[in-house]
C-alpha positions as MATLAB code, in Angstrom:
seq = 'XXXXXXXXXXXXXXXXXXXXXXXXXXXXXXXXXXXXXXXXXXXXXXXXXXXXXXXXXXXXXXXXXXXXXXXXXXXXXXXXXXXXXXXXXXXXXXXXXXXXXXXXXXXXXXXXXXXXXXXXXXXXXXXXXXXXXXXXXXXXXXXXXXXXXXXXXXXXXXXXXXXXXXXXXXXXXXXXXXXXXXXXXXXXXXXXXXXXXXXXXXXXXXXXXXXXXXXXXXXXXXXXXXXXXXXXXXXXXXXXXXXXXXXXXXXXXXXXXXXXXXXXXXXXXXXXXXXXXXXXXXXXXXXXXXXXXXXXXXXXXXXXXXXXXXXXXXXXXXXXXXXXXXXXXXXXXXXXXXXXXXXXXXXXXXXXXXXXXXXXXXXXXXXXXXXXXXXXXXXXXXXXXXXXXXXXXXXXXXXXXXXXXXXXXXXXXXXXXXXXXXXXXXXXXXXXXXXXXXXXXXXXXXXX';
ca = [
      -7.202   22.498   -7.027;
      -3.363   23.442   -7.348;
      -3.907   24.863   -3.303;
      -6.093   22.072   -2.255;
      -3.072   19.135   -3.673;
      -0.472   21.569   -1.758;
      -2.252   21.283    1.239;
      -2.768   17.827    1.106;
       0.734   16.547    0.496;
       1.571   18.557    3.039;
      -0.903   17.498    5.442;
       0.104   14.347    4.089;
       3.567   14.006    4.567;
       3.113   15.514    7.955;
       0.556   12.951    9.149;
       2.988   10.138    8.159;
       5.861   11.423    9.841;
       4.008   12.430   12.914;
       1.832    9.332   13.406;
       4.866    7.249   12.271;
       7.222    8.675   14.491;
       4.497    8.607   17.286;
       4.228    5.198   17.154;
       7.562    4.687   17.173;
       7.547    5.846   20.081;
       4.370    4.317   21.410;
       5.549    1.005   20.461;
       9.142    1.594   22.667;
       7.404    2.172   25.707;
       4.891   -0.887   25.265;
       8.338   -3.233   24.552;
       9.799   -1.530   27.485;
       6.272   -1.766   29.529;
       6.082   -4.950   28.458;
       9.095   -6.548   30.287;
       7.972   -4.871   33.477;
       4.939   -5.657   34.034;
       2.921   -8.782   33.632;
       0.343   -9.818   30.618;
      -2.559   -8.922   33.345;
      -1.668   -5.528   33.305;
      -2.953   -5.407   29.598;
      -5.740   -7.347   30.439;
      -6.908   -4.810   32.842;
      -6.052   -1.548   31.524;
      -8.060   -2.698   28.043;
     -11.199   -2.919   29.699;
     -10.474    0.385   31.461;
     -10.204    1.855   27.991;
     -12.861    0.020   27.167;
     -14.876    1.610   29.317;
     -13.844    5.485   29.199;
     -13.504    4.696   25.254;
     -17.062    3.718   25.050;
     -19.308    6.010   27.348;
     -17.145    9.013   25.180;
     -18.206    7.486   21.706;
     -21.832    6.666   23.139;
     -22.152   10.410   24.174;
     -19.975   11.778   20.782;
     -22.237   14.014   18.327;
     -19.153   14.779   16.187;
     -18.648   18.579   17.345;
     -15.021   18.066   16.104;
     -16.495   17.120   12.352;
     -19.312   19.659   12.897;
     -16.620   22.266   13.129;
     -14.301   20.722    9.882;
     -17.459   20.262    7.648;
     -19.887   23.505    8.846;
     -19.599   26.461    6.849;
     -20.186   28.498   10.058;
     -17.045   26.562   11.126;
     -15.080   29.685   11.771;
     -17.667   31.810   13.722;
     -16.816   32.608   17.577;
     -20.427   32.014   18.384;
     -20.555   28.457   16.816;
     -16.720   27.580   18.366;
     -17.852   28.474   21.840;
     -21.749   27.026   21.446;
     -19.529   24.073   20.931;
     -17.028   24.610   23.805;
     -19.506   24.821   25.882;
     -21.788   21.502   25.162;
     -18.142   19.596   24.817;
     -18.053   20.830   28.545;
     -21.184   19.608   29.452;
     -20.386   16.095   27.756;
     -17.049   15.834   29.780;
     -18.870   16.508   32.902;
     -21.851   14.216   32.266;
     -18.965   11.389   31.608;
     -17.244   11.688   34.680;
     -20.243   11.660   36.683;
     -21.456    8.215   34.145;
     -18.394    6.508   35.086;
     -18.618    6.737   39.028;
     -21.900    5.629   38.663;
     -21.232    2.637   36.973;
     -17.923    1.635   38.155;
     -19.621   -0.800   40.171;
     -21.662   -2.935   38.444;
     -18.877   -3.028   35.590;
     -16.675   -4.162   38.212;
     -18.916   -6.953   39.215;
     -19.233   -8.214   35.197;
     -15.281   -8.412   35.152;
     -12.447   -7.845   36.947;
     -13.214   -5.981   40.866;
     -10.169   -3.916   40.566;
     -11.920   -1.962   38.230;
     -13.927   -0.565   41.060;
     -11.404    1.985   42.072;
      -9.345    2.532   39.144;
     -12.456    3.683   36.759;
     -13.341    6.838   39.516;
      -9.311    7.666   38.530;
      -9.651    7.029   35.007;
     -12.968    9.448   35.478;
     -11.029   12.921   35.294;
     -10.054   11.983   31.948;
     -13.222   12.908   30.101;
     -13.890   15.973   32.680;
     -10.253   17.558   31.608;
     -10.631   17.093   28.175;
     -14.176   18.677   27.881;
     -12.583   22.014   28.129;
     -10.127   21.255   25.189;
      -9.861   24.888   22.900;
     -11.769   24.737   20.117;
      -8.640   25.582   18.460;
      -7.222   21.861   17.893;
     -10.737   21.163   15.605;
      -9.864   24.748   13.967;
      -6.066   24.153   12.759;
      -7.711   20.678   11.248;
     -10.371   22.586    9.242;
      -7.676   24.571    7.714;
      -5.584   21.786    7.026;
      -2.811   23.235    9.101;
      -1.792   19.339    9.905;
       1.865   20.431   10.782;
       1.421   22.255   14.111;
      -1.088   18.994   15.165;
       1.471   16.200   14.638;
       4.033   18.349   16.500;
       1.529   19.100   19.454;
       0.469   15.136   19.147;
       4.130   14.279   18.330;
       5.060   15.868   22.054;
       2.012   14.425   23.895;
       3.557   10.887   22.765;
       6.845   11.342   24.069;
       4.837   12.819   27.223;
       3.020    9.114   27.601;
       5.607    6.977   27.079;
       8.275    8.638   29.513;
       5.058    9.225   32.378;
       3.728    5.744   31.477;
       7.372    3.881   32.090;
       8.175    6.491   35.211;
       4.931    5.764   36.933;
       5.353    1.830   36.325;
       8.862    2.092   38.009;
       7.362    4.252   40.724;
       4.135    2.143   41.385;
       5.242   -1.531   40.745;
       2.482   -3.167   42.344;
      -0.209   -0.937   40.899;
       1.188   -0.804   37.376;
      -2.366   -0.014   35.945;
      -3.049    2.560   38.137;
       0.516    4.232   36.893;
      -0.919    3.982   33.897;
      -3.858    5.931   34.397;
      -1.851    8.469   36.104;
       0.150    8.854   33.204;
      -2.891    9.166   30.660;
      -4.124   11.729   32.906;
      -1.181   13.964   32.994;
      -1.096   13.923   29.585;
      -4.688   15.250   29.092;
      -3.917   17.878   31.342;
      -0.840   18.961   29.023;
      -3.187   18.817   26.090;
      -5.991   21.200   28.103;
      -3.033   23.617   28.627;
      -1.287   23.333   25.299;
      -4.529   24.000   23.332;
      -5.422   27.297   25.322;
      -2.026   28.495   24.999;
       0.307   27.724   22.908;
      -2.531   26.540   19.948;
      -5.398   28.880   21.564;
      -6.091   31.167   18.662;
      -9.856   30.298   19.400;
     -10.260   32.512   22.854;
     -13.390   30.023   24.247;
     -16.095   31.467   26.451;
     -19.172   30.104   27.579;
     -21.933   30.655   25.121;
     -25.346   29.818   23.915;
     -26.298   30.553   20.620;
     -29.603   28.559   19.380;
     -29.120   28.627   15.892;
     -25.856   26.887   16.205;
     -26.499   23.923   18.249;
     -29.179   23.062   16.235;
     -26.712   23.154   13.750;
     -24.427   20.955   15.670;
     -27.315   18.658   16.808;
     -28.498   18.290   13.347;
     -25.042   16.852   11.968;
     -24.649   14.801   15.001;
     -27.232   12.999   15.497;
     -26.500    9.950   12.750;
     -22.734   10.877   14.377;
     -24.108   10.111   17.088;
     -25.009    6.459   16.480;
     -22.209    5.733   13.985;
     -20.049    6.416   16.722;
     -21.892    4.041   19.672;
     -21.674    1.164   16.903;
     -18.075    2.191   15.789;
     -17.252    1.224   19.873;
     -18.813   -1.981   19.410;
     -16.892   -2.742   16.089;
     -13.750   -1.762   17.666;
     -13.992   -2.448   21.316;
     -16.906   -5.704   21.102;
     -14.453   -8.320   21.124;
     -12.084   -7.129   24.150;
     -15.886   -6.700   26.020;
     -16.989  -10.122   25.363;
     -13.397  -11.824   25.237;
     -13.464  -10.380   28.785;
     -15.774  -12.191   30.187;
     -14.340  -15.689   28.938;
     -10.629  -14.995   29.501;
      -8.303  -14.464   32.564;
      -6.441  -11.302   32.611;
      -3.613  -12.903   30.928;
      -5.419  -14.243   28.729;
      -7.615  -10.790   27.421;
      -4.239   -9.000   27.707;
      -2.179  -11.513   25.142;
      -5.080  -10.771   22.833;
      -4.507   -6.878   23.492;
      -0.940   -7.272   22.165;
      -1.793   -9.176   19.073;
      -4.948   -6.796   18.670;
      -1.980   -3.581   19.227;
       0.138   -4.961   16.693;
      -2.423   -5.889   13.841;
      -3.941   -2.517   13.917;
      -0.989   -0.208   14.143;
      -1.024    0.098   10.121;
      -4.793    1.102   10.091;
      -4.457    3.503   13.052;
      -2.030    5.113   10.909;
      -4.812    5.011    7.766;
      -7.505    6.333   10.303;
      -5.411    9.588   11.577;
      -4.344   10.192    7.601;
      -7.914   10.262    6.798;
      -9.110   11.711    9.432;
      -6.545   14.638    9.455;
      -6.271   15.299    5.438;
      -9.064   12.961    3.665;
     -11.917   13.999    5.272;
     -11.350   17.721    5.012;
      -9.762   16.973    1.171;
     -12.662   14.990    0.474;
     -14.937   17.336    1.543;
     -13.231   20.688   -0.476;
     -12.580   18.289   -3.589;
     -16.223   17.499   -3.629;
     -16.701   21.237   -4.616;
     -15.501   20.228   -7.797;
     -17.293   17.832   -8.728;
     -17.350   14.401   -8.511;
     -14.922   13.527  -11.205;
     -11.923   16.248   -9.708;
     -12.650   13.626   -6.652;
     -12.315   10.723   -8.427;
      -9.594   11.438  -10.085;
      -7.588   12.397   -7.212;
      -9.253    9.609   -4.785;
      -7.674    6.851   -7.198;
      -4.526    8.457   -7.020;
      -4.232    8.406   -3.570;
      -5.880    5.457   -2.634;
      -3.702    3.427   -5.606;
      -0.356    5.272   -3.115;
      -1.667    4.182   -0.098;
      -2.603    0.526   -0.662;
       0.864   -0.201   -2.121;
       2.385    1.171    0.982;
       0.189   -0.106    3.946;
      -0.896   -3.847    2.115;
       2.662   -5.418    2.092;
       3.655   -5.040    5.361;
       0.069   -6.286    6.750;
       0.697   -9.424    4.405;
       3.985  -10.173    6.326;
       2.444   -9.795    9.466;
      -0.072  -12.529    8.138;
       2.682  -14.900    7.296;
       5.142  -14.241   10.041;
       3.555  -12.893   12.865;
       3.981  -15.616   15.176;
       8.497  -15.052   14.533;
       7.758  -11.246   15.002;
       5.921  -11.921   18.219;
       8.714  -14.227   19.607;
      11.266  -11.817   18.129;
       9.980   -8.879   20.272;
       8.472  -10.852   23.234;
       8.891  -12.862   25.867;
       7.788  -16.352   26.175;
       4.507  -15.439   28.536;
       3.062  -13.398   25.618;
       3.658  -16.335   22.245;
       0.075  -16.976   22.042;
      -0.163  -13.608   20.537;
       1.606  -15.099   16.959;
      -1.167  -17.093   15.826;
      -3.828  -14.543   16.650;
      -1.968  -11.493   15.090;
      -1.668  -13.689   11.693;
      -5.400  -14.168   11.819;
      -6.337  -10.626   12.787;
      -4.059   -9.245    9.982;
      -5.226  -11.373    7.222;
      -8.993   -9.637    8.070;
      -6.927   -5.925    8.752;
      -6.417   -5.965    4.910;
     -10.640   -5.066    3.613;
     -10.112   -3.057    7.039;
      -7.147   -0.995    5.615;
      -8.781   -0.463    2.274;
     -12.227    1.088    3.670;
     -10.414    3.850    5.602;
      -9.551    5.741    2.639;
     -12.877    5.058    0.966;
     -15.257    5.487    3.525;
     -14.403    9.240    4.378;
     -16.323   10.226    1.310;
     -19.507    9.900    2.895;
     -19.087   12.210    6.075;
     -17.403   14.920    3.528;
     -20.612   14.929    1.514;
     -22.969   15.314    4.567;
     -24.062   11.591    4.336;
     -23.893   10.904    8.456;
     -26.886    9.214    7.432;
     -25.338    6.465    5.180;
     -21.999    6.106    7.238;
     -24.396    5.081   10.170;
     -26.250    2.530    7.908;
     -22.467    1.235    7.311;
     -21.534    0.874   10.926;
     -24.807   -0.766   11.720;
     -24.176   -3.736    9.210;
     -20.200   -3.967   10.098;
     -21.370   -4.241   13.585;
     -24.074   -7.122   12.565;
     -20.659   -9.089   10.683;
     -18.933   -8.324   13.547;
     -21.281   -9.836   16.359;
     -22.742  -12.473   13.842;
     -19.160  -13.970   13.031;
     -18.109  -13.946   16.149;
     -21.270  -15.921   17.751;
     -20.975  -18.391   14.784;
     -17.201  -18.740   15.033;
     -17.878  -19.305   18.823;
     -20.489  -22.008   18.673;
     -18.074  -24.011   15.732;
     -14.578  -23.566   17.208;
     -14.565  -21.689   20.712;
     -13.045  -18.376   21.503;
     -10.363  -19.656   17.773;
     -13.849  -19.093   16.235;
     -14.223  -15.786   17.867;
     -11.236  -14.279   16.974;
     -11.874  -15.380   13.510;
     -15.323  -13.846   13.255;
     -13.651  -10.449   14.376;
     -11.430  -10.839   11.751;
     -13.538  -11.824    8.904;
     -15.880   -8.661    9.299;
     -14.237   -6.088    7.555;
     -14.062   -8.466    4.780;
     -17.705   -9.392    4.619;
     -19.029   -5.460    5.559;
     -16.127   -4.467    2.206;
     -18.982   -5.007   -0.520;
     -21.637   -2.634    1.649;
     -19.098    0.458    1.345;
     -18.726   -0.124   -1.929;
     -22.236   -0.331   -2.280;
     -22.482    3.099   -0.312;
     -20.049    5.065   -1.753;
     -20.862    4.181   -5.831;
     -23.413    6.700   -5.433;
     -20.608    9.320   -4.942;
     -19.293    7.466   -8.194;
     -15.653    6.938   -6.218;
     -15.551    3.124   -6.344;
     -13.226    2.068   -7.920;
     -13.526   -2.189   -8.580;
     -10.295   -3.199  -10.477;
      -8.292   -1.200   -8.028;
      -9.550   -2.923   -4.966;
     -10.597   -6.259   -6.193;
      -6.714   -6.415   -7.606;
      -5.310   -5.718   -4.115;
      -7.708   -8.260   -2.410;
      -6.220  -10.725   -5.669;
      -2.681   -9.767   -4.701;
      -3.379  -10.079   -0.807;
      -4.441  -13.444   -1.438;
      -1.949  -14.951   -3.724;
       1.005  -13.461   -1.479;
      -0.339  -14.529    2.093;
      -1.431  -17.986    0.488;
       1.931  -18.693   -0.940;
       3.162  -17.437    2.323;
       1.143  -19.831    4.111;
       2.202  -22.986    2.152;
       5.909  -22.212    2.715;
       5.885  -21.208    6.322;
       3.008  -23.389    7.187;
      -0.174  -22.432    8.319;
      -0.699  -20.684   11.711;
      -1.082  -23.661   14.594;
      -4.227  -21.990   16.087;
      -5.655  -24.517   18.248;
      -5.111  -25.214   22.266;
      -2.580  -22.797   22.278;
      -4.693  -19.836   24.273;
      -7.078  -21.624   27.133;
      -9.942  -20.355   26.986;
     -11.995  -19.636   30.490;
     -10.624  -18.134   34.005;
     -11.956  -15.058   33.133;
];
């Protein structure tokens, strides 16, 4: 237990100061990106992520996880059984997205024609990642990863802003460029310089089935995980302009950096602490699970309740005028981020105990809040009502985890229905002082 802590506040402290930093940087090339280009750029290059984003989680049957949570985890012939069907998934990708460049194309925006066979190598380069990167996270060795992903960021964000100033009439297509460079430093860097796994092409029965087996509810929980996370740009897209989906993009950027943060925590240290802690029982994981949930809440729910209150002064603070529609909708979208912060460090449980079963049940009826608020926010109040409907289904699919996970006996009520109380009271008083966010006429909706 005494090893297992060590690791973690390591791990920890490490996954803060890498993803924090990272973003730091991520953030000052957007800014900077931002006052180059204009707000179609974003509009475009979302659905292009869209896209590559969703035929990789519709084709993802977790061999990362399979490789954390298997106890044949460390054996060459499982590592290079699963090298080589991650190879066969990055080719099967590329060859998905020239095929249906096209028709995508034809649903939205025809530039995407020819930028999604670009975008295509992305997938193909990174199916022959090492095995190595899924290795170092299985043995908690989070350091070396946030350096590696530490150096890929400052990679992006000096290709991304080079590219744009060498291309400025095919800013997405710089872009992509840059996103592609960068997977190729990753392929190189995780062969060399983090290659302790020495991949070779290999079939070994006994271990894809053991692959297979984990990642087959994987499987689906991560096709509906696109739809919760990418849904609304997909259907926004087809009702907004460019501008339009690409102001949405910022506000969506700037709501979420707090939980992307939660999400690489727990997916670099909880998960893996989750799953050795459960070794010990369920009340060693209780007991530590309240501790550092209790840490995390009070660090990540007070600046999520100022975005709620002021996001509209950040967003002319740091913008230009062209993007101020983004205010209103980056208060709503961070009022709902706050049940979305919150499950991250719960819902890891359930992978670390094997349940893939009951973490796909909980994407299934997140995606049903998800789709069903945003239809019924659409037929009362337009494409206000759909934003609010993305917003409000963390909040509604909140009682289902807890449902979920009180079998593992880690819910914990008073903690979390005291930080939806405090949530509340704050962003309400907020509210009354400031004023409410003016949400209506201010983003046209149609053109798209």
């Amino acid at each position: 237990m005494a090893s297992l802590r060590k690791l973690a506040v390591q791990g920890s402290l490490w996954t803060i100061f890498g993803h924090g930093l990272s973003e730091v940087i991520r953030f000052g090339g957007h800014l900077i990106i931002a006052r180059l280009v204009v707000p179609e750029v974003f509009g475009i290059m979302a659905l292009v992520t869209v896209f590559m984003t969703g035929l990789q989680m519709f084709s993802d049957i977790g061999i990362g996880p399979s490789v954390v949570q298997d106890k044949r985890g460390d054996d060459p012939k499982f590592l290079n059984t699963a090298w080589t069907i991650q190879i066969i998934r990055g080719t099967a990708l590329t060859i998905a997205t020239l095929a249906l460049a096209y028709p995508f194309a034809q649903v939205y925006y025809a530039e995407l024609f020819w930028l999604l066979p670009v975008a295509a190598l992305g997938p193909f380069l990174s199916g022959f990642l090492s095995t190595s990167l899924a290795s170092l996270h299985r043995r908690l060795s989070i350091g070396k990863l946030m350096i590696f992903e530490l150096s890929l960021a400052v990679m992006r964000a000096a290709a991304s802003i080079g590219f744009v100033l060498l291309l400025p009439d095919h800013a997405v297509l710089a872009l992509i460029i840059a996103n592609l460079l960068v997977e190729l430093a990753r392929l190189v860097i995780s062969h060399t310089i983090l290659g302790s796994d020495r991949n070779r092409l290999c079939w070994d029965q006994e271990s894809a089935s053991r692959l297979f087996r984990f990642g087959r509810w994987i499987f689906i929980s991560t096709a509906l995980t696109f739809f919760i996370g990418y849904g609304d740009k997909l259907i926004l897209g087809t009702v907004f302009s460019e501008a339009e989906l690409g102001i949405y993009v910022i506000a969506y950027f700037l709501s979420d950096a707090i939980v992307q943060a939660l999400r690489r925590l727990a997916h670099m240290v909880l998960f893996p602490l989750y799953a050795r802690l459960s070794d010990h029982g369920d009340g060693a994981l209780r007991k530590e699970m309240l501790l550092i949930r209790s840490v995390l809440m009070a660090l990540t729910l007070p600046p999520l309740w100022v975005l709620a209150v002021f996001g509209s002064d950040i967003v002319r603070m740091l913008y230009t005028e062209e993007y101020a529609a983004a205010g209103w909708i980056l208060q709503l979208l961070a009022m709902g981020t706050i049940a979305k912060s919150m499950a991250v460090t719960l819902s890891p449980v359930l992978l670390s105990m094997g349940d893939s079963f009951r973490n796909m049940l909980l994407m299934i009826t997140r995606t049903v809040f998800m789709f069903g608020g945003m239809w019924l926010g659409y037929s009362l109040a337009g494409t206000t009502g759909v934003i609010i409907g993305v917003a409000a289904a963390s909040t509604l699919n909140y009682p289902v985890l807890a449902f979920f996970t009180k079998k593992y006996g880690v819910w914990m009520p008073w903690l979390d229905i005291g930080a939806l109380t405090a949530s509340a009271l704050f962003i309400g008083g907020g509210l009354l002082l400031m004023g409410a966010p003016d949400m209506w006429g201010q983003l046209p909706a149609g053109g798209g």
